[in-house]
C-alpha positions as CSV (number, residue, x, y, z in Angstrom):
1,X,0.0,0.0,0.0
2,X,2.8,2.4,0.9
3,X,4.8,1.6,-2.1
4,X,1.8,2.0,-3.9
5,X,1.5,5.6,-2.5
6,X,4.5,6.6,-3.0
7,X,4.4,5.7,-7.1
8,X,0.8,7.7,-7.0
9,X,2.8,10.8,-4.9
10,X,6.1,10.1,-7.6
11,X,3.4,9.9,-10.7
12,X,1.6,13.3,-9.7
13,X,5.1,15.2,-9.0
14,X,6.1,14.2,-12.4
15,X,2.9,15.8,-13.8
16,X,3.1,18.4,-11.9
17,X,6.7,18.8,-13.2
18,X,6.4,18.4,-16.6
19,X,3.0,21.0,-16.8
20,X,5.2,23.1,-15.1
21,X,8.2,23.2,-17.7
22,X,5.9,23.0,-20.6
23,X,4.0,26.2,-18.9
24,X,7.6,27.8,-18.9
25,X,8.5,26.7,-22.3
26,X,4.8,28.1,-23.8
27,X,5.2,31.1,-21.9
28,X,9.1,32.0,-23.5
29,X,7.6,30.9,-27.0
30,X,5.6,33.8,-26.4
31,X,7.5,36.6,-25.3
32,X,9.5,37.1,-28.1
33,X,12.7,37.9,-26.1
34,X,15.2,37.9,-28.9
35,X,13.3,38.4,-31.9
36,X,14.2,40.8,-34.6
37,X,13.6,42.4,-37.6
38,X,13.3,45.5,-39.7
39,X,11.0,49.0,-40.3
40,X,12.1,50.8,-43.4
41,X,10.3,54.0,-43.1
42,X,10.0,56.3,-46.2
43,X,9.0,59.7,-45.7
44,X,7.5,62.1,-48.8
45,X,6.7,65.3,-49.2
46,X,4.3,64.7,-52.5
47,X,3.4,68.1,-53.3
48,X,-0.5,68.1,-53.9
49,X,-1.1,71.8,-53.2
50,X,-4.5,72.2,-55.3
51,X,-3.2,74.7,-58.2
52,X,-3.7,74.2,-61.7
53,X,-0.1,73.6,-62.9
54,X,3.6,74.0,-60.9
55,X,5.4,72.3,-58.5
56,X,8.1,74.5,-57.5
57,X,9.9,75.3,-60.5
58,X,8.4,72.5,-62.4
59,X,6.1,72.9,-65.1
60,X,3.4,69.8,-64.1
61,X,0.2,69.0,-63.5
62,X,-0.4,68.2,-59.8
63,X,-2.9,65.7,-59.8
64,X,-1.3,63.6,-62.4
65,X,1.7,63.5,-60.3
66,X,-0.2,62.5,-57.5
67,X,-1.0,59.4,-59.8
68,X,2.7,58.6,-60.0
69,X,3.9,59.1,-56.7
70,X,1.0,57.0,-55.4
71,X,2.5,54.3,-58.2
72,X,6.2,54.2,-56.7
73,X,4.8,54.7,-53.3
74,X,3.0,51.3,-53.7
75,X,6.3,50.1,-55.5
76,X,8.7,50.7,-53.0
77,X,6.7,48.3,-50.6
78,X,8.2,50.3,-47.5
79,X,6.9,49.3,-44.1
80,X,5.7,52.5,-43.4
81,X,5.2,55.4,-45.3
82,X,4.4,59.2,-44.3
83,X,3.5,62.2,-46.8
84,X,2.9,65.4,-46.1
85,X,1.3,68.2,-48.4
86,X,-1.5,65.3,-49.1
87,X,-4.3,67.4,-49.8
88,X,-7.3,67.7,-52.4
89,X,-5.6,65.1,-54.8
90,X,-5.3,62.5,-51.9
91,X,-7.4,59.4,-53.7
92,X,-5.3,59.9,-56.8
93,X,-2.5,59.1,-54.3
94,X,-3.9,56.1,-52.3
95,X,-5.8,54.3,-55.2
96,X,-2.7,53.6,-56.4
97,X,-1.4,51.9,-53.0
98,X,-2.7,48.9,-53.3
99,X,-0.3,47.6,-51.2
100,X,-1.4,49.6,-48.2
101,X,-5.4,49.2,-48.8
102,X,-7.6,48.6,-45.6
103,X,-9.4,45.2,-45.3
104,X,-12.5,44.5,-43.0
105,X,-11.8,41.7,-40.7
106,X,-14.1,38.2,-40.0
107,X,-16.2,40.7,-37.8
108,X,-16.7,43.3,-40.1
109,X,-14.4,45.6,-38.2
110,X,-12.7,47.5,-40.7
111,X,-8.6,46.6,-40.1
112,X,-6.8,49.8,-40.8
113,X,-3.4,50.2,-43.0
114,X,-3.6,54.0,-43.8
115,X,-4.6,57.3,-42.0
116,X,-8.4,58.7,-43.4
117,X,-7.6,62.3,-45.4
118,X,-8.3,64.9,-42.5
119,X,-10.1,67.5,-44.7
120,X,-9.6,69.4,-48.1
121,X,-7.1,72.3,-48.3
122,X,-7.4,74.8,-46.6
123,X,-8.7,72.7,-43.5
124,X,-6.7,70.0,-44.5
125,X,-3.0,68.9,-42.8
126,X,-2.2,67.6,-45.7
127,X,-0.1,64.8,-43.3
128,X,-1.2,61.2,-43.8
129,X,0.2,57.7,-43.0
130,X,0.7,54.2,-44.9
131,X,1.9,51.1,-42.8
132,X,2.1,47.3,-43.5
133,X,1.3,47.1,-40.2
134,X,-2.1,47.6,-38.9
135,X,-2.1,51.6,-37.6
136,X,-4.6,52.5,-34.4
137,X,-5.5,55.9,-32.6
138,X,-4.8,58.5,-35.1
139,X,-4.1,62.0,-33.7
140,X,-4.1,64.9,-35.3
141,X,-2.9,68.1,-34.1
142,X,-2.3,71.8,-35.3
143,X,1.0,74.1,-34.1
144,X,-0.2,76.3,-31.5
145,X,1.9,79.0,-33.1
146,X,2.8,79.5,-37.2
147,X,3.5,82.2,-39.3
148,X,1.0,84.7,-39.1
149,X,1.6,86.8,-42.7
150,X,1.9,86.1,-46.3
151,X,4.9,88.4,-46.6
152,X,8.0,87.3,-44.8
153,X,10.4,90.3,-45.3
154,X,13.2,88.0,-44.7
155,X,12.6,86.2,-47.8
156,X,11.0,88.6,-49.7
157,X,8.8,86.2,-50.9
158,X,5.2,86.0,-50.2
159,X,4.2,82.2,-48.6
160,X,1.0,81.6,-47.3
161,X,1.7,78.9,-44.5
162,X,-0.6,80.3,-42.0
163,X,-3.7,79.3,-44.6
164,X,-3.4,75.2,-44.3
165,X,-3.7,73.8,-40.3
166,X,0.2,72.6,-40.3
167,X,0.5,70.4,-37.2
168,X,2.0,66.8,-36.4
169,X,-0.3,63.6,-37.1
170,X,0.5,60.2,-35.0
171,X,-0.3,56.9,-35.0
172,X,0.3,53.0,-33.5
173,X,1.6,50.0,-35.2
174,X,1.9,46.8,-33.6
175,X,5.2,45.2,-35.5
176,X,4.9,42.2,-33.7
177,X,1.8,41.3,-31.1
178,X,2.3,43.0,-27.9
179,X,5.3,45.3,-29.2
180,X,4.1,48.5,-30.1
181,X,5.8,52.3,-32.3
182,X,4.4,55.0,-32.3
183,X,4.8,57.0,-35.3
184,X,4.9,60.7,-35.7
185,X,4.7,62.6,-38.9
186,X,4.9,66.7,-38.9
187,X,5.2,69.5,-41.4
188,X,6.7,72.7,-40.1
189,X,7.0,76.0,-41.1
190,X,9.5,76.6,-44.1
191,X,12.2,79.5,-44.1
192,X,14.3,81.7,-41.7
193,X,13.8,85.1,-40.1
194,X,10.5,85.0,-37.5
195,X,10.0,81.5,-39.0
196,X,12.7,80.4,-37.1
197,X,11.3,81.4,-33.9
198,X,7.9,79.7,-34.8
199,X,9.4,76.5,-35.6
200,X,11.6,76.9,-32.5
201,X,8.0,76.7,-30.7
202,X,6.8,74.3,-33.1
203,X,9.0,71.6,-32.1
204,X,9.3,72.5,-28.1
205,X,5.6,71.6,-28.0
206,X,6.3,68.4,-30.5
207,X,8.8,67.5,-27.6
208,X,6.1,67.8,-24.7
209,X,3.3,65.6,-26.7
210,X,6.0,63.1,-27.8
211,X,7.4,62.4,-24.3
212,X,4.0,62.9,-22.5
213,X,1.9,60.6,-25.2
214,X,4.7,58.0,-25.7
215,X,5.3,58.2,-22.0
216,X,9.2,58.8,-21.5
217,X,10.3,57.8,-17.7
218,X,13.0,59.9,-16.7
219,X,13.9,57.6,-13.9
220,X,14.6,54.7,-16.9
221,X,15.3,57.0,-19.9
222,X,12.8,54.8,-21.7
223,X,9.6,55.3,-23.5
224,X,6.7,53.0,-22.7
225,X,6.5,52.5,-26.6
226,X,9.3,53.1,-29.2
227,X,9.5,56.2,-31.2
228,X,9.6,56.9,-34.6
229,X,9.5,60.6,-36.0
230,X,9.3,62.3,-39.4
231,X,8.2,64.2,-41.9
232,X,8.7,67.9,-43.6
233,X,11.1,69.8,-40.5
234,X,11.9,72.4,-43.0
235,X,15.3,72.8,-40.9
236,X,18.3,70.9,-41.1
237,X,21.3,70.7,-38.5
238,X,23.5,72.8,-40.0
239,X,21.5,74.5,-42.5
240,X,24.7,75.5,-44.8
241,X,26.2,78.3,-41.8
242,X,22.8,79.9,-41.2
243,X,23.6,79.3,-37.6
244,X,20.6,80.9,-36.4
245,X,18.8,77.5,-37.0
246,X,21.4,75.5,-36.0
247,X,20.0,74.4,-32.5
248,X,16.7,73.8,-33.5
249,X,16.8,70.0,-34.6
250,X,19.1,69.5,-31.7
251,X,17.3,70.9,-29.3
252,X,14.4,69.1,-30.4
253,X,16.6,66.0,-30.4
254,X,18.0,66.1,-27.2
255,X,14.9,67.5,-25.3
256,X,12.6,64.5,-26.8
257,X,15.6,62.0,-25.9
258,X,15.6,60.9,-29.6
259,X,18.2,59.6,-32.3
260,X,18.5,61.6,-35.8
261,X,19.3,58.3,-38.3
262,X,21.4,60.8,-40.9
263,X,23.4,62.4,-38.1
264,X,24.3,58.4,-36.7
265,X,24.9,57.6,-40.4
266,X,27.1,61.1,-41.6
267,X,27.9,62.5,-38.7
268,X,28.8,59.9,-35.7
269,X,25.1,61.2,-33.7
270,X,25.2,65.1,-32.2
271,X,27.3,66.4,-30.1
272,X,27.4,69.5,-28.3
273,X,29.6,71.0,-31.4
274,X,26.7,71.3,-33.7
275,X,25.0,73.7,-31.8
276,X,27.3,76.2,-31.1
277,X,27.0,79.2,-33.4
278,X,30.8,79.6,-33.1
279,X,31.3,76.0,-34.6
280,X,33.2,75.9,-37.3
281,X,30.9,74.4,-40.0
282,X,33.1,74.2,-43.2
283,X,35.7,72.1,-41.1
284,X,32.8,70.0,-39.8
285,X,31.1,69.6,-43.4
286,X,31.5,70.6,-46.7
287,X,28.7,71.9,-47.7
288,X,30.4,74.1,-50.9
289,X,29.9,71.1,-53.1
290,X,26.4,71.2,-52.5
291,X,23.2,71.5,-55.1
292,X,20.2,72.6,-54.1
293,X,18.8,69.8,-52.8
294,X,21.9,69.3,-49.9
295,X,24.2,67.1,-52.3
296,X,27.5,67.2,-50.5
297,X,30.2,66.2,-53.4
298,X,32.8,65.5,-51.6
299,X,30.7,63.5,-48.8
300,X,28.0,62.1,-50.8
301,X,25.7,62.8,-48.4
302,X,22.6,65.4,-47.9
303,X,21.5,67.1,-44.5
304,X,18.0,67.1,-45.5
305,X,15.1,68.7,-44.4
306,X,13.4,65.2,-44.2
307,X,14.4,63.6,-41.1
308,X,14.0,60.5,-39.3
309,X,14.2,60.4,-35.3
310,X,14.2,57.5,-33.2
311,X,13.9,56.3,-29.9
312,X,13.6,52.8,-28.2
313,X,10.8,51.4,-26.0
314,X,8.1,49.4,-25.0
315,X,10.7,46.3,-25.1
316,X,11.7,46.9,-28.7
317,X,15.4,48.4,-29.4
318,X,15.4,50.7,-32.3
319,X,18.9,51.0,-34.3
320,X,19.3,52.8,-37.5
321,X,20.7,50.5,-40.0
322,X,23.1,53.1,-41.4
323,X,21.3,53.5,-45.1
324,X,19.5,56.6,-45.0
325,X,18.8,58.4,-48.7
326,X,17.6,60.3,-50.7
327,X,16.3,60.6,-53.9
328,X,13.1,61.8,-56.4
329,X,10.5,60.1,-58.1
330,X,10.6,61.1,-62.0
331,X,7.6,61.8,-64.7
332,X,7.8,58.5,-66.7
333,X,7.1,60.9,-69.6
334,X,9.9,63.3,-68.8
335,X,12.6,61.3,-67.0
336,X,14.7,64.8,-65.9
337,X,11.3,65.8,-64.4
338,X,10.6,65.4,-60.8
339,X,7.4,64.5,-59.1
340,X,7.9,66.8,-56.7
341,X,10.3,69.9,-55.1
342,X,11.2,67.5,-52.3
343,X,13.3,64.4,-52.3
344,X,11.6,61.4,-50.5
345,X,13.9,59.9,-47.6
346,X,14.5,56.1,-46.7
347,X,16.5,54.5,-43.9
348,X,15.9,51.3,-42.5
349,X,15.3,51.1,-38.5
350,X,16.7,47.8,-37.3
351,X,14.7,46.2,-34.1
352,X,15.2,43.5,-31.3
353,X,12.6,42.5,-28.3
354,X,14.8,43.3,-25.6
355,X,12.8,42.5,-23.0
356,X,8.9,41.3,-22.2
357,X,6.5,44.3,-21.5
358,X,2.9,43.9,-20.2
359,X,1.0,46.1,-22.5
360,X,-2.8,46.0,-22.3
361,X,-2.7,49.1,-25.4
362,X,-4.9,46.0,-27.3
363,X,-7.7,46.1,-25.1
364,X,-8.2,50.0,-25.7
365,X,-12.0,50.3,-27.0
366,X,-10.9,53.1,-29.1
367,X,-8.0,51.4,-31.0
368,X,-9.5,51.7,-34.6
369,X,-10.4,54.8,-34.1
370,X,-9.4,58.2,-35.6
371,X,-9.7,61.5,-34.0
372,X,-12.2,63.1,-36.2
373,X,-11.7,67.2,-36.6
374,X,-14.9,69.3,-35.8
375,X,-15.9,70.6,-38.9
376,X,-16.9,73.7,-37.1
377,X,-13.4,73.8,-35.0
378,X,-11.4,73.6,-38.3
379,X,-13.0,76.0,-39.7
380,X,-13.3,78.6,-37.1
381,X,-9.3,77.9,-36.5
382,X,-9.2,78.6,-40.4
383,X,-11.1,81.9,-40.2
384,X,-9.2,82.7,-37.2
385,X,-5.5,82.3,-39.4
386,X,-7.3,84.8,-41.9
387,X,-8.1,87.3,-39.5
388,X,-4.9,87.2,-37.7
389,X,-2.9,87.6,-41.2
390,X,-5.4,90.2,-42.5
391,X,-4.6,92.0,-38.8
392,X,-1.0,91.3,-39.5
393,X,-0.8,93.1,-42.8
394,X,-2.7,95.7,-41.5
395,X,-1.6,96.6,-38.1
396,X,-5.0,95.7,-36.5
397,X,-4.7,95.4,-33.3
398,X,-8.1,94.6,-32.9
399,X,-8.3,92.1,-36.0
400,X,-5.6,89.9,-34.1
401,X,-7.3,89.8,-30.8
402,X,-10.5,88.9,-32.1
403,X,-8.4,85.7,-34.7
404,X,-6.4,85.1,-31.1
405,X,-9.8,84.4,-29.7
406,X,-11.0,82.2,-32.1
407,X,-7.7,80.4,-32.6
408,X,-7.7,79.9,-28.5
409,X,-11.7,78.6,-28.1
């Protein structure tokens, strides 16, 4: 009886045992410690301002380009893709991505693989989003502060920024289950002078949102979910000697706790150097060779406006893989002709799962979901631009308080 026990006590241990290293085994297959793999992010400025025919100096028909870029967007098969100056010739764009098309799932939930178009211009962002990856919980957000006039005496040019709701988009993707990025894509104020200033404001409260949505710990240095930001910065680090800009991307870098991929692929990262306006910038890098796009001849390298910033989290380590360029889509008609004033930029974000994080970001009710604008809210903050620049122009005093009190509601 007693031996009998004991083989009955020995039996269930055993069970016991072997549930208990199967139970470990089934949890490691699931935690993805060690896995890797690769985002290659490709980020385009397409150029889609609703005018008859131009795009910069070119002589083109917008909309048709918009045919074309969508075409070698979908071509390129990048993991994610952000464009910015999307506007009323968006569906020309994305009917061409076929590659990046939503699908409705078994429950008729509509699985999403690109951002909806926020609005036509001018209460359009013209910023949207393509992933391979599912995308959840798009944001959309305007600069509290942008240029205010159509004449900028600095350039002696008249621009008309302050008439489209520039701002940073972001959204989720979930690279592999339980991992997630958070992907930012912005368009910021273009030239010097009082622009600089703006977009000196601009980015400071891009830094705020970024570490308060992606939640950076300052007791770990670590975001809760990894980082990825680009788009149009209008601003590069060095900016060819114009060293009143020279601290902006830094700044932004270093307050957001982020990693520029061109600057760890040309440059060795940032260091304090770069910032100082008494840096010697022709020692650092040549940009005499340069066309004017950025080529540096004797570097062959750019320091574009197009940037990509990084930072790791959530578990996943986010390294640049050191192939970060540049280049433009051409007409097929007219091969010297570009699609668009902008080059598109690629680089390739290398990942690992570092470590197991318990994320319930899944279970959000509102993961599918995108942040619809108030008609009425865009609007009024488009009437409010108006009135501010008309007050502007004028010297109105009383023209900008009343735009200042729409644009604050």
């Amino acid at each position: 009886m007693k031996k009998t026990l004991r083989k009955f006590v020995s039996l269930v241990l055993a069970v016991m045992l072997a549930s208990s290293v199967l139970g470990v085994a089934a949890f490691a297959a699931d935690d993805h410690i060690g896995d890797k793999g690769s985002l290659e992010i490709l980020n385009y400025n397409v150029a889609g301002l609703p005018i008859p025919n131009g795009v910069g100096s070119q002589n083109s028909s917008v909309f048709l380009n918009q045919i074309e870029i969508g075409y070698y967007l979908n071509k390129s098969n990048a993991d994610i893709i952000a464009v910015q100056e999307d506007f009323n010739f968006d569906q020309y764009l994305r009917d061409e991505m076929t590659n990046y098309a939503n699908v409705t799932g078994e429950d008729g939930e509509v699985i999403r693989y690109q951002s909806e178009n926020s609005a036509l211009i001018p209460l359009s962002d013209g910023l949207n989003i393509f992933s391979k990856y599912p995308i959840y919980n798009v944001l959309r957000f305007e600069w509290d502060e942008s240029m205010d006039s159509f004449q900028r005496e600095d350039a002696g040019s008249i621009e008309g920024d302050s008439l489209t709701s520039k701002g940073f988009m972001v959204a989720t993707i979930e690279p592999i289950e339980g991992y997630y990025v958070d992907i930012y894509d912005l368009h910021a104020d273009a030239f010097g002078g009082q622009s600089y200033l703006v977009k000196q404001k601009q980015f400071t409260q891009l830094a705020k949102f970024v570490m308060k949505h992606s939640v950076y710990d300052p007791k770990t240095a670590t975001y809760d979910h990894a980082v990825i930001v680009t788009g149009d910065f209008n601003c590069m680090i060095f900016d060819y000697g114009k060293t009143e800009d020279s601290g902006l991307l830094t700044n932004l870098i270093d307050t957001a706790k982020l990693n520029d991929a061109w600057a760890v692929q040309n440059i060795d990262g940032i260091d304090e150097n770069v910032s100082d306006p008494e840096f010697d910038y022709a020692s650092y890098y040549d940009y005499a060779n340069r066309t004017d796009i950025g080529w540096n001849a004797a570097e062959q390298h750019y320091d574009p406006i197009e940037r990509v910033l990084y930072a790791s989290g959530n578990g996943i380590k986010l390294t640049s893989g050191m192939d970060y360029t540049l280049n433009f889509f051409y007409a097929s008609a007219e091969p010297e002709r570009s699609l668009s004033d902008h080059p598109y930029a690629t680089v390739t974000l290398n990942f690992e799962i570092v470590e197991k994080v318990q994320d319930d970001y899944h279970q959000h009710d509102d993961i599918q979901t995108e942040t619809e604008h108030s008609f009425l809210i865009t609007f009024l903050s488009f009437i409010g631009r108006i009135l501010r620049t008309i007050g502007n122009l004028l010297r109105l005093p009383g023209l900008q308080e009343a735009a200042d009190n729409l644009l604050n509601r």
